[in-house]
TIRO-2110 file (N, C-alpha, C; in Angstrom, 1 decimal):
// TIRO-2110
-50.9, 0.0, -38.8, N, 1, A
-49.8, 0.8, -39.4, CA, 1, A
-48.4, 0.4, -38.7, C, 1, A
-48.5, 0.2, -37.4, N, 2, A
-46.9, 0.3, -36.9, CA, 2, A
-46.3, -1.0, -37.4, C, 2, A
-47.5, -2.6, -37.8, N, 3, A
-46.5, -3.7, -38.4, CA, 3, A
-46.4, -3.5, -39.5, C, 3, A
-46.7, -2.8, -40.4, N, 4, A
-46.7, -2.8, -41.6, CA, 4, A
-45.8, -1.9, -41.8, C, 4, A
-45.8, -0.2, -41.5, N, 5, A
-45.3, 0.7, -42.2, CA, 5, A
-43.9, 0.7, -41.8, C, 5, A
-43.0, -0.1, -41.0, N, 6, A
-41.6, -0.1, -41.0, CA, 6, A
-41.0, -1.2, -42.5, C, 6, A
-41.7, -2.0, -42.8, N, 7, A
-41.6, -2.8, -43.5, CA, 7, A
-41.6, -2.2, -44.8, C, 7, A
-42.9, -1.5, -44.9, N, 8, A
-43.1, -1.1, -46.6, CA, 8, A
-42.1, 0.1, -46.3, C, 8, A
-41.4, 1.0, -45.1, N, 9, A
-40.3, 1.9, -45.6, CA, 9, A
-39.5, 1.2, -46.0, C, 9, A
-38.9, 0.2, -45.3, N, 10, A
-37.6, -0.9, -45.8, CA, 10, A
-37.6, -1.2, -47.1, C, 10, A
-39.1, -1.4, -47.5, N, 11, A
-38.9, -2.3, -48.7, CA, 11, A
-39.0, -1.3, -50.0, C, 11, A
-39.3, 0.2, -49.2, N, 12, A
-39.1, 1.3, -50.4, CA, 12, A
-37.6, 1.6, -50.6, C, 12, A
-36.6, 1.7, -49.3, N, 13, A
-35.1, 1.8, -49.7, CA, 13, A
-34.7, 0.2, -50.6, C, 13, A
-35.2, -0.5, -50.7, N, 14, A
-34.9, -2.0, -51.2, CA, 14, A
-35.0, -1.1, -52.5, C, 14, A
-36.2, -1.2, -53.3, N, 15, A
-36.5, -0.5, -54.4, CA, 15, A
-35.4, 0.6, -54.7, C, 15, A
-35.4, 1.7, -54.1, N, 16, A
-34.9, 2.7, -54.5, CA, 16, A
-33.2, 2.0, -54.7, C, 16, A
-32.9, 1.2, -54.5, N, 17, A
-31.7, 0.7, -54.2, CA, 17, A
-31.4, 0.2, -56.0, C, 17, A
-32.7, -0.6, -56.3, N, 18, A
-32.6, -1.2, -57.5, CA, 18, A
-33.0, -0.3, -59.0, C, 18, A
-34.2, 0.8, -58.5, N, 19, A
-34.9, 1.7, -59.8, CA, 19, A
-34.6, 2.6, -59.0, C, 19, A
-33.8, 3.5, -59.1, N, 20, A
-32.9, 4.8, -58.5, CA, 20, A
-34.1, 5.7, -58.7, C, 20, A
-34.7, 5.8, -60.0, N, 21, A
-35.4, 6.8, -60.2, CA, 21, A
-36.6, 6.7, -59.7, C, 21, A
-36.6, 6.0, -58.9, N, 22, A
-38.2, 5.5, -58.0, CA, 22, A
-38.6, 6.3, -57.3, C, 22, A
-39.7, 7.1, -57.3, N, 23, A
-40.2, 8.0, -55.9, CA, 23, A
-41.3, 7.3, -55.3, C, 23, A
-41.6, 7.9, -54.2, N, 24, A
-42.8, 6.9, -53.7, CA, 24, A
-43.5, 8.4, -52.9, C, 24, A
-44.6, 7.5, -52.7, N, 25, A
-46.0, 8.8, -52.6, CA, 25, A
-46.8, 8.2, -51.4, C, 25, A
-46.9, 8.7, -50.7, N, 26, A
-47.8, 8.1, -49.3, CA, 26, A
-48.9, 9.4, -49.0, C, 26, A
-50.1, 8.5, -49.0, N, 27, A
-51.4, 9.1, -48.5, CA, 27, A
-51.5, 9.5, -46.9, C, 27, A
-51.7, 10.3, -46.5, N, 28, A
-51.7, 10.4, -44.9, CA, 28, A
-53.1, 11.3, -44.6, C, 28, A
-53.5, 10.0, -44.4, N, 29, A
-55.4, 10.5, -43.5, CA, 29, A
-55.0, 12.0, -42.8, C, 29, A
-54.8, 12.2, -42.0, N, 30, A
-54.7, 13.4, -41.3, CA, 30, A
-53.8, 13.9, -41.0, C, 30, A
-53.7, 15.2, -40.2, N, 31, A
-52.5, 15.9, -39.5, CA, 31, A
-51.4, 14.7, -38.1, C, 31, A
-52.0, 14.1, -37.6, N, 32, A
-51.6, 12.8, -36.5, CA, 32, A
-50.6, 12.0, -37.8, C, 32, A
-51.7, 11.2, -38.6, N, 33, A
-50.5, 10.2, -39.2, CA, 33, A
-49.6, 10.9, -40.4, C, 33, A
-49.9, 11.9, -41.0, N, 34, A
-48.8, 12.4, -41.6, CA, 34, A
-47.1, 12.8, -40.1, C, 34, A
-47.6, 13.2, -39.4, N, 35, A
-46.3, 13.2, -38.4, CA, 35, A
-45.9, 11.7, -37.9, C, 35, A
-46.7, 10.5, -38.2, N, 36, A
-46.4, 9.6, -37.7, CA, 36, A
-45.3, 8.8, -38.5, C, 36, A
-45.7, 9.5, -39.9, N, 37, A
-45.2, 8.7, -40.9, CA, 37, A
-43.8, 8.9, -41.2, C, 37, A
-44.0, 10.9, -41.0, N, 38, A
-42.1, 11.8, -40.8, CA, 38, A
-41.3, 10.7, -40.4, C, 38, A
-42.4, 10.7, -38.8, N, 39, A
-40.9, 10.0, -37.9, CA, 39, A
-40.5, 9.1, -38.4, C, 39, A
-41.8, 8.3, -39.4, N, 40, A
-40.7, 6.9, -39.0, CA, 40, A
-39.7, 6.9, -40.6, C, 40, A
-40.4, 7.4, -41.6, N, 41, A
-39.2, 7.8, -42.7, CA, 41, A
-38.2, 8.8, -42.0, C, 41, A
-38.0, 9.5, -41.0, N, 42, A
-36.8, 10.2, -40.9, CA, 42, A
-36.1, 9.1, -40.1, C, 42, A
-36.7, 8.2, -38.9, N, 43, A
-35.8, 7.3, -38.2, CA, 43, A
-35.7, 6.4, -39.1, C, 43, A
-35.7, 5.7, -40.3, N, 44, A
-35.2, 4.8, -41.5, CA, 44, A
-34.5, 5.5, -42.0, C, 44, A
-34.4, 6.9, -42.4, N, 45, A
-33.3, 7.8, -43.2, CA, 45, A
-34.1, 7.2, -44.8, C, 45, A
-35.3, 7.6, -45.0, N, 46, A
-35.8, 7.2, -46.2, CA, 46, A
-36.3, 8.4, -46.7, C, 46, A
-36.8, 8.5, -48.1, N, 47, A
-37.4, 10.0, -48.8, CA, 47, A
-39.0, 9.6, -49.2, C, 47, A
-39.9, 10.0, -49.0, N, 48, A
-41.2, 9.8, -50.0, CA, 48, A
-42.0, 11.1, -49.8, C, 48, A
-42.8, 11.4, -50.9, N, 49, A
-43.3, 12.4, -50.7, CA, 49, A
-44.8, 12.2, -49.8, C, 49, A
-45.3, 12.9, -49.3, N, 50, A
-46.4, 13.1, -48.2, CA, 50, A
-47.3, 13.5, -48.6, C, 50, A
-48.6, 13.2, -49.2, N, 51, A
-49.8, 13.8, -49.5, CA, 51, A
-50.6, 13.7, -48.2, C, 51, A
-51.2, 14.8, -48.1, N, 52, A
-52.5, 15.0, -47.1, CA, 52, A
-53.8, 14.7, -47.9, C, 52, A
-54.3, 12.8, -47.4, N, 53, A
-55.5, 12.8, -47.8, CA, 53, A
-55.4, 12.5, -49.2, C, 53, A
-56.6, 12.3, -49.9, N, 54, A
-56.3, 12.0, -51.9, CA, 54, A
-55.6, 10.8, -51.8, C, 54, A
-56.1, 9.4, -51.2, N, 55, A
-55.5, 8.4, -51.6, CA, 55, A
-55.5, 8.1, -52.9, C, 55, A
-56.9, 8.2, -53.3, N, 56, A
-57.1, 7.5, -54.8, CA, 56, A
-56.7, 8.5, -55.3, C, 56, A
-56.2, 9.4, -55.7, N, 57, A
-55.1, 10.2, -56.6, CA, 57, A
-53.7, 10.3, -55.9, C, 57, A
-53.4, 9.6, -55.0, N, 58, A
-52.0, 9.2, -55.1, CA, 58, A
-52.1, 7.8, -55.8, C, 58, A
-53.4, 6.5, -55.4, N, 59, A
-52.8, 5.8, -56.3, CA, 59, A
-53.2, 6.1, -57.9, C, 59, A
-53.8, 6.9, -58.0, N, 60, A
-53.6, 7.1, -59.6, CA, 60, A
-52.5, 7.5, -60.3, C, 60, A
-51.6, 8.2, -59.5, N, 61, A
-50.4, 8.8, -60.0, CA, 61, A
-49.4, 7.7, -59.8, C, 61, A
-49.5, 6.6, -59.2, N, 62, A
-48.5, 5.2, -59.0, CA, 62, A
-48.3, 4.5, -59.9, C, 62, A
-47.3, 4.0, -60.3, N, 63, A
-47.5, 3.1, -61.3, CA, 63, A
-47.3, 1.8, -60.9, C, 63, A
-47.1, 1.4, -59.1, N, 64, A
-47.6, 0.4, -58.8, CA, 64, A
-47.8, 0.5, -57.0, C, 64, A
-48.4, 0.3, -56.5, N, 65, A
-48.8, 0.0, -55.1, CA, 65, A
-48.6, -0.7, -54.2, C, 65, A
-47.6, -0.8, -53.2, N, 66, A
-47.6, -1.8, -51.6, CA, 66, A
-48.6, -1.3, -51.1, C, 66, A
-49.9, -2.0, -50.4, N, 67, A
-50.7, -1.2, -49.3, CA, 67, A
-51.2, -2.7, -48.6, C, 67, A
-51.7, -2.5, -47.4, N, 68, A
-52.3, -3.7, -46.4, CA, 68, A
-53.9, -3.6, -46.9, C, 68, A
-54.4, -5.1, -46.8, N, 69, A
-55.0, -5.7, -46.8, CA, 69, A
-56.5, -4.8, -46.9, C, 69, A
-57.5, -4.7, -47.6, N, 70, A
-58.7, -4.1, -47.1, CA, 70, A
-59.5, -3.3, -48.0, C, 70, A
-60.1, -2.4, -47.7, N, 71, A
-60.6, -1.8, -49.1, CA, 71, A
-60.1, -0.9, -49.8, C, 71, A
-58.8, -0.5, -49.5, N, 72, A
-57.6, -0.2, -50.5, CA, 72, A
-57.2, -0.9, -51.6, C, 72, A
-57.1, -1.9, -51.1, N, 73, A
-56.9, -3.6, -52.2, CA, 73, A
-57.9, -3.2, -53.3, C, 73, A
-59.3, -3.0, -53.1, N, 74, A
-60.1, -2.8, -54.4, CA, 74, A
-60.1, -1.3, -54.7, C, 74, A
-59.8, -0.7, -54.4, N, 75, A
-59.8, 1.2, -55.0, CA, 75, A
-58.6, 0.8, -55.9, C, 75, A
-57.5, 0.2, -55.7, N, 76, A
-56.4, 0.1, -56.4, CA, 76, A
-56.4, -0.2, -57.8, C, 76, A
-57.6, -1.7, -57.6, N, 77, A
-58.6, -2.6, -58.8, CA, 77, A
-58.9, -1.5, -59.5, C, 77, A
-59.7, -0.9, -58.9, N, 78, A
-60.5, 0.2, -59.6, CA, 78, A
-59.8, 0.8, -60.1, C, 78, A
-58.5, 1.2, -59.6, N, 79, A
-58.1, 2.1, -60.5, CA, 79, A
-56.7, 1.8, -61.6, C, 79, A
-56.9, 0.3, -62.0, N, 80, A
-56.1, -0.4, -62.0, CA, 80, A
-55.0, -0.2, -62.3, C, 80, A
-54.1, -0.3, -61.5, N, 81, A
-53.0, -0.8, -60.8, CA, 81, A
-52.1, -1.8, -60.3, C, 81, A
-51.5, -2.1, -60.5, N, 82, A
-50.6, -3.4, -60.0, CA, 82, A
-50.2, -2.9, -58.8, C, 82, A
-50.4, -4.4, -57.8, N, 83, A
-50.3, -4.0, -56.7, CA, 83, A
-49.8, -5.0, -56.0, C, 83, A
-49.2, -5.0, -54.4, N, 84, A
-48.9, -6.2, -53.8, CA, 84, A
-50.0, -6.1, -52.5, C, 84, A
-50.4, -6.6, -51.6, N, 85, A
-51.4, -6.2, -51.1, CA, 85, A
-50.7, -7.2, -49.8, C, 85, A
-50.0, -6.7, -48.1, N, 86, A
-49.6, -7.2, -47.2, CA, 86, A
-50.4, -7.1, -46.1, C, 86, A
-50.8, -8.0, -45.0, N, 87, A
-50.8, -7.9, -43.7, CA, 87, A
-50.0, -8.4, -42.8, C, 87, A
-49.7, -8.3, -41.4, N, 88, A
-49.8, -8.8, -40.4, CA, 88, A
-50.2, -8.5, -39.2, C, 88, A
-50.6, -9.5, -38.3, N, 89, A
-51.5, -9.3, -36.9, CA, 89, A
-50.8, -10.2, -36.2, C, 89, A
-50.9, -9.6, -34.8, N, 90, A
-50.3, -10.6, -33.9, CA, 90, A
-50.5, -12.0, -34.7, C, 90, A
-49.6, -13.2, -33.5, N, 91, A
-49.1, -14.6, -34.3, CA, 91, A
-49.9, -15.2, -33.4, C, 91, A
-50.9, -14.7, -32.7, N, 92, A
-51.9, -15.8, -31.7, CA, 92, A
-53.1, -15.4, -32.5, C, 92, A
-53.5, -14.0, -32.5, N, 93, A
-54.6, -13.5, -33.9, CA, 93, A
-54.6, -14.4, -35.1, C, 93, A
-53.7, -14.2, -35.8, N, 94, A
-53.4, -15.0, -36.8, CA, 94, A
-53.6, -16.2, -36.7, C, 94, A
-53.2, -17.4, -35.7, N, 95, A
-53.4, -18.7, -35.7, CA, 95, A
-54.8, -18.9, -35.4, C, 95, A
-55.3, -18.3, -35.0, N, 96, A
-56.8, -18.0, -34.0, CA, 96, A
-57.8, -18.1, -36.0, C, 96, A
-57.2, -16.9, -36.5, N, 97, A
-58.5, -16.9, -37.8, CA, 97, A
-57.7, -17.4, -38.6, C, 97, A
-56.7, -18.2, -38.9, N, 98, A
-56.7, -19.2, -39.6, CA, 98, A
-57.4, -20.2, -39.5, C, 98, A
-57.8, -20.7, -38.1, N, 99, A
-58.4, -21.7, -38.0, CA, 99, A
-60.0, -21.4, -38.5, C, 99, A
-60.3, -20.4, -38.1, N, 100, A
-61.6, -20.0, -38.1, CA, 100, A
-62.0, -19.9, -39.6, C, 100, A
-61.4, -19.1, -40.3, N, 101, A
-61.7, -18.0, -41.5, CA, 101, A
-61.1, -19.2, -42.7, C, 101, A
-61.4, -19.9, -43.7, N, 102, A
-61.0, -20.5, -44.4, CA, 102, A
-61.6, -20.1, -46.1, C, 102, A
-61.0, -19.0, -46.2, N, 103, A
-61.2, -18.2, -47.4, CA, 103, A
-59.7, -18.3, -47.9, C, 103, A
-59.7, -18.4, -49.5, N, 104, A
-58.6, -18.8, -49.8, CA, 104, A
-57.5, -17.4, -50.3, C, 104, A
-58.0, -16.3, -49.8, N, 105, A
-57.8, -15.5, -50.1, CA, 105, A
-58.0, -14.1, -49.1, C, 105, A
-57.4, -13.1, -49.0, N, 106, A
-57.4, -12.2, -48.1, CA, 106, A
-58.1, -10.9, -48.8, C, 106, A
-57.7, -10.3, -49.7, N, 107, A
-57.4, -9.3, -50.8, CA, 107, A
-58.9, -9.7, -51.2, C, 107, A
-59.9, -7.9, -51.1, N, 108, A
-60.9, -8.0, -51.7, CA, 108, A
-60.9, -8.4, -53.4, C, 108, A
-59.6, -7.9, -54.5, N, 109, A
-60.0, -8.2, -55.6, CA, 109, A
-59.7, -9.5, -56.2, C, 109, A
-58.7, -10.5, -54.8, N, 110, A
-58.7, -11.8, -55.2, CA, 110, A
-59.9, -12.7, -54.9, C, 110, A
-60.8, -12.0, -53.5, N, 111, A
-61.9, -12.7, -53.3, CA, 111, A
-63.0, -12.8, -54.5, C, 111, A
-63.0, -11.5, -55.1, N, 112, A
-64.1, -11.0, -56.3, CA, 112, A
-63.7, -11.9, -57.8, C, 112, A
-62.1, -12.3, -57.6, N, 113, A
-62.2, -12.6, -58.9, CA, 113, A
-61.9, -14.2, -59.0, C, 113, A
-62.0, -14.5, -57.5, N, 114, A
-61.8, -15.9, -57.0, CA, 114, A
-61.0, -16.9, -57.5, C, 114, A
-59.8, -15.7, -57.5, N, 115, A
-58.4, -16.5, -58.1, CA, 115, A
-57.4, -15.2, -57.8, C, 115, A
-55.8, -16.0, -57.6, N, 116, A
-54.9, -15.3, -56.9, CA, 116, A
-54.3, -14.2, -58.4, C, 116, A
-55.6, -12.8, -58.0, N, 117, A
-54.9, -12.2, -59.2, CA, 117, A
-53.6, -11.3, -58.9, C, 117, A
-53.9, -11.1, -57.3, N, 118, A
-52.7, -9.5, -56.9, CA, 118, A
-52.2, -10.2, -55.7, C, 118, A
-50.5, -10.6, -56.0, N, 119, A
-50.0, -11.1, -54.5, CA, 119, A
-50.5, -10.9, -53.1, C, 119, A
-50.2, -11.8, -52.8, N, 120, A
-50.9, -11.5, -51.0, CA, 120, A
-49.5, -11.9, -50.5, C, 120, A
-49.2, -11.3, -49.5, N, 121, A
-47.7, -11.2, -48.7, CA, 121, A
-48.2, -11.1, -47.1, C, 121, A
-48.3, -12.1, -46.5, N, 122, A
-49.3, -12.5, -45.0, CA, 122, A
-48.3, -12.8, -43.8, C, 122, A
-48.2, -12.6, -42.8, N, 123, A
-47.5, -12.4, -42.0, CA, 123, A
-46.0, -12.8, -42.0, C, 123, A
-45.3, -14.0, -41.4, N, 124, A
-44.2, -14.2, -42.0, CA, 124, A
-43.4, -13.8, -43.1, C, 124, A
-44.6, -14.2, -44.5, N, 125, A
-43.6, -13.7, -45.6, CA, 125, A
-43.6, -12.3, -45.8, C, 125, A
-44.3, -11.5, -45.0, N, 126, A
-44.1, -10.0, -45.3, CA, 126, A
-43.0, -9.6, -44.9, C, 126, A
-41.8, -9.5, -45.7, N, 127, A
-40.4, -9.0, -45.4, CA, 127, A
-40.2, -7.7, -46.3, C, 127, A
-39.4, -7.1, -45.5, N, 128, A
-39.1, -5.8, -46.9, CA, 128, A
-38.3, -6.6, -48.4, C, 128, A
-37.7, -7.5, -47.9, N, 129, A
-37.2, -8.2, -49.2, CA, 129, A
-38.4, -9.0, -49.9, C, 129, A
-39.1, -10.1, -49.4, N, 130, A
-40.1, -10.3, -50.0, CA, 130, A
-41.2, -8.9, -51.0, C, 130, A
-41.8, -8.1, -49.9, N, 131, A
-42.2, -7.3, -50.6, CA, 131, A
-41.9, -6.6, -51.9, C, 131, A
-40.5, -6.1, -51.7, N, 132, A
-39.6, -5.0, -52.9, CA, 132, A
-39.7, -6.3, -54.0, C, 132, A
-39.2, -7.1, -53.8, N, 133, A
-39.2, -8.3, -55.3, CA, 133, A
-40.5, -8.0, -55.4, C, 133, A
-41.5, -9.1, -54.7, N, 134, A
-42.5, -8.7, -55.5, CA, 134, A
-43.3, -7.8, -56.0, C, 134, A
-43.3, -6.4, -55.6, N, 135, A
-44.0, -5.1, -56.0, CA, 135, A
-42.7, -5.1, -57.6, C, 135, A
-42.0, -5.1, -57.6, N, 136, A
-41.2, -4.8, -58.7, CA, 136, A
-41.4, -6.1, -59.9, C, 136, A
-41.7, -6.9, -59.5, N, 137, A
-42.4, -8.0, -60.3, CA, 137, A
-43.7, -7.7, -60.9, C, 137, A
-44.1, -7.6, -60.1, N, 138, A
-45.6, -7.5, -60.5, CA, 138, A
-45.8, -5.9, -61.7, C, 138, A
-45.1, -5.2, -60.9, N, 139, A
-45.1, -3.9, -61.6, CA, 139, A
-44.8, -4.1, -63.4, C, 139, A
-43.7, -4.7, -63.1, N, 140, A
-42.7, -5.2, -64.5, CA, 140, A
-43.7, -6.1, -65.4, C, 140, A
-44.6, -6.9, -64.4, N, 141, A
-45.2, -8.0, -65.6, CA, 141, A
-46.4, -7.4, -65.8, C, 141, A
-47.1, -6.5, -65.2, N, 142, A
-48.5, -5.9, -65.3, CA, 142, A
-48.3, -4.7, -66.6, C, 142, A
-47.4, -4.6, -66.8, N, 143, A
-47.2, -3.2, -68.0, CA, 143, A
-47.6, -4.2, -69.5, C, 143, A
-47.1, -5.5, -69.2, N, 144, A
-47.3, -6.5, -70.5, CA, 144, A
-48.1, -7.4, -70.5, C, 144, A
-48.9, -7.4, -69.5, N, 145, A
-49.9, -9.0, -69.2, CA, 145, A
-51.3, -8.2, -69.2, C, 145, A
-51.7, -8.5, -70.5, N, 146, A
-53.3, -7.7, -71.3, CA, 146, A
-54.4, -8.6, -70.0, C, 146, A
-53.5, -9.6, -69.8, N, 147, A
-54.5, -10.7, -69.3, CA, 147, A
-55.2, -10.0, -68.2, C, 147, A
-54.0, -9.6, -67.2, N, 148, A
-54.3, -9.2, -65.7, CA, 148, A
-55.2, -8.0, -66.1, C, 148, A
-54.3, -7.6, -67.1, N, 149, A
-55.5, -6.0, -66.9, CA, 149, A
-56.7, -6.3, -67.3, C, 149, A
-57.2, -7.0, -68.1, N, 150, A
-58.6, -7.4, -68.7, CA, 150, A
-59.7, -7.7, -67.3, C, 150, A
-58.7, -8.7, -66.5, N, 151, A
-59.4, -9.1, -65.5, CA, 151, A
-59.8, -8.0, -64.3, C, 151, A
-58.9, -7.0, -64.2, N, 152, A
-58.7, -5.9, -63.7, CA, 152, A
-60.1, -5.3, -63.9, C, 152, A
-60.2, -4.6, -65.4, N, 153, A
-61.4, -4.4, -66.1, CA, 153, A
-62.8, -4.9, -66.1, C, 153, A
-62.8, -6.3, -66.1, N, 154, A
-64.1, -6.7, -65.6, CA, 154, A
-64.6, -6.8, -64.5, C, 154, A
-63.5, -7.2, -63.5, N, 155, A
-64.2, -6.8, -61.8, CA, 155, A
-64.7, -5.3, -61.7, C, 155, A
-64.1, -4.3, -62.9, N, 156, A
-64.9, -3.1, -62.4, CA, 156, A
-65.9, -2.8, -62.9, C, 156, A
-66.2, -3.5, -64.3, N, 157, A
-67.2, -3.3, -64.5, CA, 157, A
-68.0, -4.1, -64.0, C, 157, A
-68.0, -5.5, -63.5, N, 158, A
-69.0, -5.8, -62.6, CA, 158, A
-69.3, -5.1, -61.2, C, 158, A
-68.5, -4.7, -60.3, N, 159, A
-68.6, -3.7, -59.2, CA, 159, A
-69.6, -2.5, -59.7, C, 159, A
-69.4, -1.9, -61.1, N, 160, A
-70.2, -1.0, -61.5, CA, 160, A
-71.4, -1.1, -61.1, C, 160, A
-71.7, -2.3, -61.3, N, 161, A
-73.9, -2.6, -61.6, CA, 161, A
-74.2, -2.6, -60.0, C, 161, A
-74.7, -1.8, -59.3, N, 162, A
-74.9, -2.0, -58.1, CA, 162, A
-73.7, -2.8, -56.9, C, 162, A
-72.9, -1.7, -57.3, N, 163, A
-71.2, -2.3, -56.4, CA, 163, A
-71.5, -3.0, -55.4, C, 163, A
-72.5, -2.3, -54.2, N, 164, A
-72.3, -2.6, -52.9, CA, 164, A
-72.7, -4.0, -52.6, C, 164, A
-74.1, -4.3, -53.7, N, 165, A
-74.6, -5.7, -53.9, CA, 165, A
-73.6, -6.2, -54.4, C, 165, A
-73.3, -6.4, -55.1, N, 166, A
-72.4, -7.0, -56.1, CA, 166, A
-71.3, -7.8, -55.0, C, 166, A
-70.5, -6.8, -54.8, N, 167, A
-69.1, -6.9, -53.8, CA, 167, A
-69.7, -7.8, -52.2, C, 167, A
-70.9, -7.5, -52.0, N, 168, A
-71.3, -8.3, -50.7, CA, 168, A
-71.4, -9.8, -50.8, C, 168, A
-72.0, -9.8, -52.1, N, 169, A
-72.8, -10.9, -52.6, CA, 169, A
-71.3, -12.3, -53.3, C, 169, A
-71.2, -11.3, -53.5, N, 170, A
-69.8, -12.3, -53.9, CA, 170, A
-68.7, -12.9, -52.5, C, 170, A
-68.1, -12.1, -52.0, N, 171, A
-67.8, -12.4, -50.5, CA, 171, A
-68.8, -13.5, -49.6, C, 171, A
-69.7, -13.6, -49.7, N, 172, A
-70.6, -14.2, -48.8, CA, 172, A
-70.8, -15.8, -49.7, C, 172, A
-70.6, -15.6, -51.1, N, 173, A
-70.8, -16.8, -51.6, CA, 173, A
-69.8, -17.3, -51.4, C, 173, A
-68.2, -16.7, -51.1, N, 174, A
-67.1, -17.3, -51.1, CA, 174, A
-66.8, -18.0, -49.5, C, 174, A
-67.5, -17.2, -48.8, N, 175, A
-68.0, -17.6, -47.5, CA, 175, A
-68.5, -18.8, -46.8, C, 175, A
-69.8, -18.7, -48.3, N, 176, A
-70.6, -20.4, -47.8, CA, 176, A
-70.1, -21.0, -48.0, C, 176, A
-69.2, -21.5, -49.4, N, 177, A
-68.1, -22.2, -50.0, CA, 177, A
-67.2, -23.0, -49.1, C, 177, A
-66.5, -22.1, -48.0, N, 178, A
-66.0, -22.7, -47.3, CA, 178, A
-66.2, -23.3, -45.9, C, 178, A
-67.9, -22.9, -45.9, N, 179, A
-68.1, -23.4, -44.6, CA, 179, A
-68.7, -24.7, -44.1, C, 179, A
-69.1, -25.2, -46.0, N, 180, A
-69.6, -26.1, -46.3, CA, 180, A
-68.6, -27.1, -46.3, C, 180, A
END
């Protein structure tokens, strides 16, 4: 949270700058990170509303999503949504499992669908400017691209048939792939 969430506040005043009518909605696990979150929207001088908990019904009520990397990335899928999907980790971490980890992909529903369906925004290029363009991109082309949603659609109904298998089984093949 602390590399990421200064960034996705920034890149929510970026937005609000551009779609005035923009609200933004943040999930906060508990009583600790909802105060964590105040401060740092009151030290940005930024507005979003604060739900306690109910991620997946905040992102149901979204009409598009910044969130970091993880199994957020696929609840989003699921609940389809256009999304941008960011991390970063230290820059010795990072060089460390790039060398290591040679999956071409970060984002659970780009690994499942084994093509770059939902931006990845990875260390460097995760800027509040980078991000706001592309969350507003994607947002804008996902309301008219039958395509993405279709694809959207069928990773969930594949997830459906025994998810856990499903979602393991596929990761691990994308795994061997590269180890070979």
């Amino acid at each position: 949270m602390a590399r990421l969430a200064p960034l996705f506040i920034e890149a929510m005043k970026l937005i609000k700058h551009k779609e005035s009518e923009a609200t933004f909605l943040i999930p906060a696990a508990n009583a600790e990170r909802r105060l964590q979150i105040e401060a740092m929207l009151q030290e940005a001088n930024a507005e979003a509303i604060l739900i306690d908990g109910q991620s997946r019904t905040v992102m149901m009520a979204a009409d598009a999503i910044l969130l970091a990397s993880g199994t957020a990335a696929l609840e989003a899928m699921l609940v389809k949504r256009p999304m941008v999907v960011s991390y970063r980790v230290n820059a010795l971490t990072y060089a460390i499992m790039k060398r290591m980890v040679k999956v071409p992909y970060v984002s659970l529903p780009n690994l499942l669908a084994n093509e770059a369906l939902v931006p990845e925004l990875l260390q460097d290029a995760a800027t509040p400017d980078n991000l706001a363009a592309r969350l507003l991109q994607t947002w804008r082309s996902f309301i008219g691209d039958k395509a993405i949603q279709a694809k959207y659609l069928d990773l969930h109904k594949m997830l459906r048939k025994n998810a856990k298998y499903q979602a393991a089984q596929a990761i691990v093949s994308m795994l061997n792939k590269e180890t070979k």
